[in-house]
N, C-alpha and C positions, 0 to 999 in steps of 0.2 A: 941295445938295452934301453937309453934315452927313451927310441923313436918307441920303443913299448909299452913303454912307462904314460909319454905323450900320450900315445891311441889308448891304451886302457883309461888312462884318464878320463880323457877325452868320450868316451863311453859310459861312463857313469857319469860324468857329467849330463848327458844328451839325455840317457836314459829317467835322472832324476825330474829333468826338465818337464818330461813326460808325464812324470807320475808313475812309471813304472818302477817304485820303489822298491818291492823285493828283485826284482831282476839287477835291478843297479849295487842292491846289497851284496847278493849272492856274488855278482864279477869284483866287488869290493872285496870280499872276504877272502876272495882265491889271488889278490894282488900281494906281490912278494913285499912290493916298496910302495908305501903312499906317501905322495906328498903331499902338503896343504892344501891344493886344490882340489882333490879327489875328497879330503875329510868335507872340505868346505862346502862342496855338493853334493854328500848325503846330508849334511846338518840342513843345510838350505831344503834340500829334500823332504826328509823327513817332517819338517817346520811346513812348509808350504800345502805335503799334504795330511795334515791336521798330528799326527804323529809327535806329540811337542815329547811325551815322557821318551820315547827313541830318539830323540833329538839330545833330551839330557843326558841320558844315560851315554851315549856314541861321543858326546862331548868331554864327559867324563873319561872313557877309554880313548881319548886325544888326548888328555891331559898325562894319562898314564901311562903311553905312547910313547911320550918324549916329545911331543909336537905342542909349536909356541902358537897359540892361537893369535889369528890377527882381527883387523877392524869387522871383515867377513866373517869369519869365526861368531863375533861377540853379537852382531846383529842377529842372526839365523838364532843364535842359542838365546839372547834377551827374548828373541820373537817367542820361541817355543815354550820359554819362563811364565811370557804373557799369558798364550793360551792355556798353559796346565795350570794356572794360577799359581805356582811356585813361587811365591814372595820371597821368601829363606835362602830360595836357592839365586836366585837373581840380583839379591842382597850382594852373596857371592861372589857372583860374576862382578858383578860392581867394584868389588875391591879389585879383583884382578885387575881388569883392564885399569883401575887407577893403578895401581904393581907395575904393569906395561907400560904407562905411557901414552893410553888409547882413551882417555877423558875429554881431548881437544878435538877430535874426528865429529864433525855434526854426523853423518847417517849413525855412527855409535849413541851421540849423545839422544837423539831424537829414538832410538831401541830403548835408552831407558826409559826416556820420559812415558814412554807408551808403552811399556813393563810395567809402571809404577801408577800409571792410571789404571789398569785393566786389572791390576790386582788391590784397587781400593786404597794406597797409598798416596795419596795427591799432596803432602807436605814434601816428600821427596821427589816427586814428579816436578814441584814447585823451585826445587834447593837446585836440582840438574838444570831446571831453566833459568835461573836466575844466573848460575856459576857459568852459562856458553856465552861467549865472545861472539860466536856467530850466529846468528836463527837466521833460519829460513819460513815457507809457510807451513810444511809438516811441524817444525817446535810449536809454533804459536797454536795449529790446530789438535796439535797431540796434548798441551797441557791443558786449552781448553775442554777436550774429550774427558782429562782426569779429574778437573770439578765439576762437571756434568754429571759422569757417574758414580762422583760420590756424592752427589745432591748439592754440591756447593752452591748454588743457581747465582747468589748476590755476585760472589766471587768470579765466577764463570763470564757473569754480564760485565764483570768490571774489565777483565782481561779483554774480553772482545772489542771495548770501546775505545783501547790500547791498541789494537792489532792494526799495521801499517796499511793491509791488503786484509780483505772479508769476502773468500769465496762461497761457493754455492755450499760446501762442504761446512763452515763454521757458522752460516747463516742455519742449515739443519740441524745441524748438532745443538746449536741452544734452543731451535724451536722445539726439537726432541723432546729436552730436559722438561722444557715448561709444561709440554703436551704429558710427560709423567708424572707430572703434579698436580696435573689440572689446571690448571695455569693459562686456560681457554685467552683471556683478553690479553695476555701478553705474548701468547703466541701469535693471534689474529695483529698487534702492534708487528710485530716484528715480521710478519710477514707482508704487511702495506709498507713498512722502512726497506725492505728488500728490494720492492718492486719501485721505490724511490728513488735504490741506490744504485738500479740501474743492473743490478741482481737477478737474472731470470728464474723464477721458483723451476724447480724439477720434480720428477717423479719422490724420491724422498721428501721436496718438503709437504708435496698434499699429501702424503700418506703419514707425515707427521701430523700435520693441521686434524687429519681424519681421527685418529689417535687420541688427540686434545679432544676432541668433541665428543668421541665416541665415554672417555674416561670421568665428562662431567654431564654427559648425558644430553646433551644442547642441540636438540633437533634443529633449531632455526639455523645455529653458526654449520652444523653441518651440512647442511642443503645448500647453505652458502658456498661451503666449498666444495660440494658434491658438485652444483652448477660453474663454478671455478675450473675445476678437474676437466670438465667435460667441454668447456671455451677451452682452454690451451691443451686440447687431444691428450689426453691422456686416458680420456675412458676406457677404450681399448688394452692399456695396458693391465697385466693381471694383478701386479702388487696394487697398483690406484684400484681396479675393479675388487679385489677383495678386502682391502680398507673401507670402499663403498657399504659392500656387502658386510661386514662386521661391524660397522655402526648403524645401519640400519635394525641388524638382527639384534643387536645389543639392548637396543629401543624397542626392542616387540612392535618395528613397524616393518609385519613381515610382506605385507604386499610390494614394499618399495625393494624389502630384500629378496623376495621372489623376483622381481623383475630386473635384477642385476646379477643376481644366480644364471637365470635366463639369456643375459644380455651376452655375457660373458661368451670369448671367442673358444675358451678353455677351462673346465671347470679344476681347480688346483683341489688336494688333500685341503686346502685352507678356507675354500671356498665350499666344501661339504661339512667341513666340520661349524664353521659358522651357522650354517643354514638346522645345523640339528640343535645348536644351541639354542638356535634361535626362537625354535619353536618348542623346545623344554621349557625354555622363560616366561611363554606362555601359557604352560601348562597342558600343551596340542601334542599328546605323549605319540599317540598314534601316527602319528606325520612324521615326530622324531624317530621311531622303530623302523616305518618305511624308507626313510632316505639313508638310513644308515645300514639297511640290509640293502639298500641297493648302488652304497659306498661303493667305489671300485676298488680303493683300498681302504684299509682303516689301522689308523695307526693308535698310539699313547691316547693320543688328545681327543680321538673321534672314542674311542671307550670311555675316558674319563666324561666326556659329556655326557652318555648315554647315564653313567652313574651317577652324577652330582645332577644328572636333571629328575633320575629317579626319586631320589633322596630327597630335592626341594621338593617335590610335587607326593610327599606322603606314600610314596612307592619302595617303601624300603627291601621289603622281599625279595621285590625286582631289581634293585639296586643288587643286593648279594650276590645274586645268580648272575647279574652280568662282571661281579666281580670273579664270580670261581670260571665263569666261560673266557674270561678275558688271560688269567694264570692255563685255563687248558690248550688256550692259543699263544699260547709262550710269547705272549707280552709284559713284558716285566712292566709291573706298574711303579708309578714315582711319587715324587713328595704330595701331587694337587689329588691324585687318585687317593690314595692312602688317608688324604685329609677328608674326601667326597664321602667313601664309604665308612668312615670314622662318623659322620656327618649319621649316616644311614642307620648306622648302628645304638647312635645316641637316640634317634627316633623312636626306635624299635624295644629301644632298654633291651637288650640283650647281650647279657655280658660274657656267656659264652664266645660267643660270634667277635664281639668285641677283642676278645682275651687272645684271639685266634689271628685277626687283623692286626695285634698289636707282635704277635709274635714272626707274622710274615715281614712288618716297620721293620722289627730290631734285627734280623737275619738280613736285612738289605740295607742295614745303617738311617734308615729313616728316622728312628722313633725319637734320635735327638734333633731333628728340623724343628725349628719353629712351629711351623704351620701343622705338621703332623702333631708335633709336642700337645699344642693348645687342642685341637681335635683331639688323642687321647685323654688329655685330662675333663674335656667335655665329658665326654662319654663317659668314662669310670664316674665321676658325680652323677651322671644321670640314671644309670644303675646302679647306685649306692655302693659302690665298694671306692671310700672316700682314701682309703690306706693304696689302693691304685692309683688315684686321681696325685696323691703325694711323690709318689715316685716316677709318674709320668712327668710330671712339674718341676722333679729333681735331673730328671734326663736331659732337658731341654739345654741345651748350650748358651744360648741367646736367649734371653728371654725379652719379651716385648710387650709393651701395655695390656694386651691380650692376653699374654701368658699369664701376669701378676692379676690379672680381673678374674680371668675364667676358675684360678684356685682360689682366689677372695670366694668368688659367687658358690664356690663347690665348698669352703665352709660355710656358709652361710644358710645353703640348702638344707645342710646337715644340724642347724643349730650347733655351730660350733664358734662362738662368738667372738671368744678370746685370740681362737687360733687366725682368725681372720682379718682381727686387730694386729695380730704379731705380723701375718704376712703383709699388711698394708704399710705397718711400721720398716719392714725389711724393704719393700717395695720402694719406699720414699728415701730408705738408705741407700741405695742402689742406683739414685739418679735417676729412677725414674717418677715422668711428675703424674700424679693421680689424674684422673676425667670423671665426667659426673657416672659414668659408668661404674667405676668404682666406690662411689659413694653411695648407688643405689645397690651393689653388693652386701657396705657395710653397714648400709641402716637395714635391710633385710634379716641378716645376720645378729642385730641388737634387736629386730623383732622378735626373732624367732626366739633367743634367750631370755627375753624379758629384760634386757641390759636397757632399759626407759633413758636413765640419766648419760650412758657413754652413748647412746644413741644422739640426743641431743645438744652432746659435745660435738657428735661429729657433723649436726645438721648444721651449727653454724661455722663448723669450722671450715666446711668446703667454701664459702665464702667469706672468711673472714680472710684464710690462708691462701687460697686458690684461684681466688676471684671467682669461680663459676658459677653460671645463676641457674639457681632451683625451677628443678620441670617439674608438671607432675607426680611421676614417678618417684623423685625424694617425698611429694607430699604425700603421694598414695604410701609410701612404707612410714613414715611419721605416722601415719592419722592409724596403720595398721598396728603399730608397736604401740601409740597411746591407747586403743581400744582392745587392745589383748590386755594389757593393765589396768584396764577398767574408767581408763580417765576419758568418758566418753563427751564430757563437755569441752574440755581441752583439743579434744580432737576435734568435735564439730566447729568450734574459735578458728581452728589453725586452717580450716577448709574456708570457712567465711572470710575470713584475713586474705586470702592469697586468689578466691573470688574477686576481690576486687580490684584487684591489679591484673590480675590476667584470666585468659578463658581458659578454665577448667572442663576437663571433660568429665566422666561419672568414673572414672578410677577411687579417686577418694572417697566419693559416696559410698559406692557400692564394698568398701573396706571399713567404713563406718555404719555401715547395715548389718555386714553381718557379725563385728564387735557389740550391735545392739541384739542379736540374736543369740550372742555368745554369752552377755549377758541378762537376758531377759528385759530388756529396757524397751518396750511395747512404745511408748508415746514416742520415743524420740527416733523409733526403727522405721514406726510405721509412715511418721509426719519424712524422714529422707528415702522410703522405699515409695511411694506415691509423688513424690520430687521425680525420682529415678525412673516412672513409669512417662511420664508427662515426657521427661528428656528425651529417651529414648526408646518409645512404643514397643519398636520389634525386636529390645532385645530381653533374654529369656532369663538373664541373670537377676534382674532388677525383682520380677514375678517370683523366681523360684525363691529367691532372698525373704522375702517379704510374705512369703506362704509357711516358709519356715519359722518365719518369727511368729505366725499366729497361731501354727501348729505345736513350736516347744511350749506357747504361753497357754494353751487351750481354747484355744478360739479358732473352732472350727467352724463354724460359718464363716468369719472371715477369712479364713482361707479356701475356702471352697468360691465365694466369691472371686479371690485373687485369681486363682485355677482357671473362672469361668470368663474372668477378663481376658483373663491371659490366651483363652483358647477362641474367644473371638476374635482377637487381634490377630490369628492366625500364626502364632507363637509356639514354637514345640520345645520341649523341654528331651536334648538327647540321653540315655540311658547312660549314669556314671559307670566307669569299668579301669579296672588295674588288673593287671599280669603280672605272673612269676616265673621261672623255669624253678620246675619240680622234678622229681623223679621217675613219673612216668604222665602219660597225657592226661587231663583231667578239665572239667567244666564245671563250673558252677553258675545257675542260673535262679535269682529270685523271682521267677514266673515259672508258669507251666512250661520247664524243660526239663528231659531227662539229664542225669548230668552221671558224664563218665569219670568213675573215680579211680584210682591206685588200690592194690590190696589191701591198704590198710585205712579204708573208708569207713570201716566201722568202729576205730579208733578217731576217725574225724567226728561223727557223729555223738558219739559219747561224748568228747569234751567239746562242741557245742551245746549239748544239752546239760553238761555240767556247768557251761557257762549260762547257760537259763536257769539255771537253779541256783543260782549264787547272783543272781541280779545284774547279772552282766549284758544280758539280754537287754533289758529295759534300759541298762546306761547305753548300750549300743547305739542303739534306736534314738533315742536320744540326742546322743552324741551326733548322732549318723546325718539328722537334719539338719545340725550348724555343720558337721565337715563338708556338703554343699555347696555352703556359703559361705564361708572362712578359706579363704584363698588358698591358705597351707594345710588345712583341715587338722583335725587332733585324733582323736581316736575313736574313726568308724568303725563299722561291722566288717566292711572288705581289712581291716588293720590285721585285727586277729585272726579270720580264717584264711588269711593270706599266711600266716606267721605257721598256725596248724598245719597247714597243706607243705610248706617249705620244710618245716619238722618231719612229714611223714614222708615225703617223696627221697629217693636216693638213684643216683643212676646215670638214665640221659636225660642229656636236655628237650624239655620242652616245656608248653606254656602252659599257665592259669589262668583262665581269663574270671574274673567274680564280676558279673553284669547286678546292679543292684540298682534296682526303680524305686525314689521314694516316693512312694505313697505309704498313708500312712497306716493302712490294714497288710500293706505286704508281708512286714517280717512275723509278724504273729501267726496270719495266716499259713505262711510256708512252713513253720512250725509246727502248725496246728495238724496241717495235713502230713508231714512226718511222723510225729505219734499214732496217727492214726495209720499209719503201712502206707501211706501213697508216695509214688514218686513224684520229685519236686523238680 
């Protein structure tokens, strides 16, 4: 009976060893008597191959077993705590073996320290190493690993300088850390002190140095250790050659990363997916389409690239479609997809699609990630369903300076002044400290309500409070918010003021142009829109700004001038255009285009012409030359027949596009030729 007990053992023991985990299960589960050693080699089993929640759970049915776990026990089940991230339950464990008697064993005490790192606790990683009598070099590299990964770096450094013996392993793991900070010249230190200490760098630390380079963008330090890499033979190997390959690609210097693509004795999944990134980042979509249809495999990451490269490069369509092809290839996509095509979606402003995406997050637990969170609340502000943007913001678990900006900036879009003071106020209760990012939210946000005086509380308070010193961009929404309020001297002060301490570009001007156009102020539009032509010839804002201003004043030669400047210098002014999703498909074009309408086109027509008859027409028109030039615009002609068309349409989705050209015989003309039966 013994010698049975032995060989079955013995059996599952051999077979765990393996990794033939269910075969080792199944001769375990047909075992009349287990003893300790048999539980202790599926736990170890299970734990080893990645199966940490069967590990729990199997430990658990040892406890209820009857069986006293030992120091083997405690390790295998700490280990598999680590990997399920199980803090709670590892806690647990914890008490026991102190219950047992198993606190003084190093391999037990070195399970937690590396429990308590791996699950983001390093104050108790810290209490276990401080409480052992004995370390070894696992204690000292394992509590090192747990301020590392929780960013401790000061801390981290300070243990190290402590540590008796500094192998290859503790010398990596801090250059790690730095290298995830960016931390470029403290890693490049610490890897000349290695080779000081008599320390031979390995394959982990160039692929960490490559890491550092690659994260702060440092062509020179790179190349430096690309040629490092390639003196002590490592080129050959495939993690150094696609670290190569991934800082190059990351650089858009794709000839250096073609030619290690190339070099390479084996092309990895890691080493294709770089190469498509690589040339997304550049904009080279075609080259990225070709190597990924000629991928030999493609996994999460080679889709997510295909999509987040679509998405930057204004290809949102195609972003979609590679998202619904990537769901029909039963690739479950994760938290960086989900944020890509969120990304894609906020370009497109389509908040169907949107609503659709967000429904796919919440069925896979995404929608409360961070990263996803702050991508849906992009996108709901940028399709204006602001009451979305709210309760994506509320999902969010974590919230993170991004979080608290992207709803700052989504009332502010909205002219919601107040609310975006309340959330900055909750934001700064919360611990978290504000960036000028958030400040150009809230002076935004007091533009757009006319809040002049809380605006200029908060201009000085970011640096009264915060220390941060003022870009731009705080000056371009100042000069914006003073000239929406008509204080167009004030504003031109505060742009002369901040001229002479530093070099301004024409943001502010060009917000102070067309506050002069908003309010008819000819002398002082026209003396900063011929400023703004001188600065910057080829661009189209300055011209169209300043054609406006002599168009709402009536001074049409001079704008016809401006026009004619403007089309020497080889200047094009592109056709303004907004979309809606309606009820059925529809076009609207202020030139000679037919335009396809919904059946209730003839109810759009009447109350356009209602609207010409009530003078609404002529405020249009009007209006329509400052909304141009007024950054946020107020109420163009695309406003209300956008508002009409959304009114009339019911149904499916799809788009409005209202393309409208100003010139200034357009809108009457298009008119004129409606009344009279012509299609427009």
């Amino acid at each position: 009976m013994r010698s049975d007990l032995f060989r079955t053992t013995s059996t599952v023991v051999e077979l765990a060893r393996l990794g033939r985990i269910a075969s080792a299960k199944k001769l375990f589960d047909e075992m009349p008597h287990r003893d300790s050693i048999a539980w202790n080699a599926m736990l170890v089993g299970y734990s080893q191959s990645g199966h940490a929640q069967e590990a729990l759970s199997l430990f658990s049915h040892m406890r209820i077993a009857g069986m006293v776990p030992d120091h083997f026990s405690f390790t295998a089940t700490l280990s598999a705590s680590a990997d399920a991230g199980e803090l709670l339950y590892g806690r647990k464990i914890h008490a026991l073996l102190i219950a047992l008697g198993y606190q003084s064993y190093l391999p037990v005490c070195n399970s937690l320290i590396d429990m308590y790192g791996k699950c983001h606790s390093p104050c108790c990683a810290v209490q276990v190493f401080n409480e052992m009598n004995l370390r070894n070099e696992v204690s000292w590299c394992s509590t090192l690993f747990a301020y590392v990964k929780a960013g401790q770096l000061d801390d981290a450094h300070e243990l190290f300088d402590f540590m008796p013996t500094r192998g290859e392993f503790a010398w990596n793991m801090l250059i790690a850390g730095y290298a995830r900070c960016g931390e470029i010249e403290l890693c490049l230190g610490l890897f000349k002190d290695m080779q000081q200490a008599a320390c031979r760098p390995d394959l982990c630390t160039f692929t960490g140095l490559m890491n550092a380079c690659a994260e702060v963008a440092e062509l020179r330090y790179g190349s430096m250790v690309h040629g490092c890499i390639i003196k002590n033979g490592w080129s050959s190997a495939v993690e150094a050659n696609n670290s190569v390959l991934s800082f190059y690609a990351k650089l858009s210097c794709l000839h250096d990363a073609e030619k290690a693509f190339m070099s390479a004795r084996s092309q990895t999944q890691v080493s294709w997916n770089a190469m498509i990134d690589g040339y997304m980042k550049v904009g080279d979509i075609h080259c990225a389409l070709a190597l990924f249809r000629q991928s030999p495999e493609k996994n999460i990451v080679s889709w997510t690239a295909m999509i987040s490269g679509y998405a930057r490069n204004g290809h949102g369509e195609e972003a979609l479609v590679f998202f619904v092809d990537m769901m029909r290839n039963l690739i479950n996509p994760d938290d960086f997809t989900f944020g890509a095509i969120l990304h894609a979606c906020s370009n497109l402003t389509v908040l169907r699609c949107g609503r659709m995406v967000h429904g796919s997050a919440f069925c896979r637990g995404f929608h409360s990630f961070t990263y996803v969170g702050n991508g849906l609340v992009n996108m709901y502000t940028k399709c204006g369903d602001l009451e979305g943007s709210c309760q994506a913001f509320t999902d969010i678990i974590s919230k993170d300076l991004v979080s608290w900006n992207a709803m700052l900036f989504g009332f502010g879009l909205h002219g919601k002044a107040f609310e975006a003071v309340k959330v900055y106020e909750e934001m700064v209760g919360s611990g978290v400290k504000p960036d000028k990012v958030t400040f150009i939210g809230l002076l935004m946000a007091c533009s757009h309500s006319g809040l002049i005086e809380q605006g200029l509380v908060l201009f000085e308070l970011m640096v009264s409070a915060y220390g941060l010193a003022r870009e731009e961009d705080h000056i371009t929404c100042v000069v914006d918010m003073l000239g929406r309020g008509g204080y167009l001297k004030e504003a031109r002060e505060l742009i002369e003021d901040y001229s002479r301490t530093a070099s301004m570009k024409t943001g502010s001007h060009e917000a102070l142009l067309g506050a002069c156009v908003a309010h008819g102020n000819v002398g002082l539009g026209a003396k900063v829109g011929e400023d703004l032509m001188i600065k910057e010839p080829q661009k189209e804002l300055s011209y169209v700004l300043l054609s406006n201003l002599y168009c709402a004043s009536g001074k049409w030669k001079e704008a016809e001038k401006v026009r004619k400047t403007m089309g020497e210098q080889g200047v094009k002014k592109m056709p303004a255009c907004s979309w809606i999703e309606v009820g059925d498909r529809a076009l609207f074009c202020s030139r000679n285009s037919t335009i396809l309408l919904p059946i209730s086109s003839n109810l759009v027509f009447w109350t356009v012409e209602n609207l010409v008859q009530n003078g609404w027409f002529f405020l249009s028109f009007q209006t329509l030359v400052v909304s141009d030039v007024r950054i946020r615009g107020s109420l163009g002609l695309s406003v209300p027949i956008r508002q009409i068309f959304a009114a009339a349409g019911v149904g499916v989705e799809l788009r409005l596009w209202i393309i409208v050209l100003i010139y200034r015989w357009v809108i009457w003309e298009s008119y004129r030729k409606w009344k009279g039966g012509m299609k427009i």
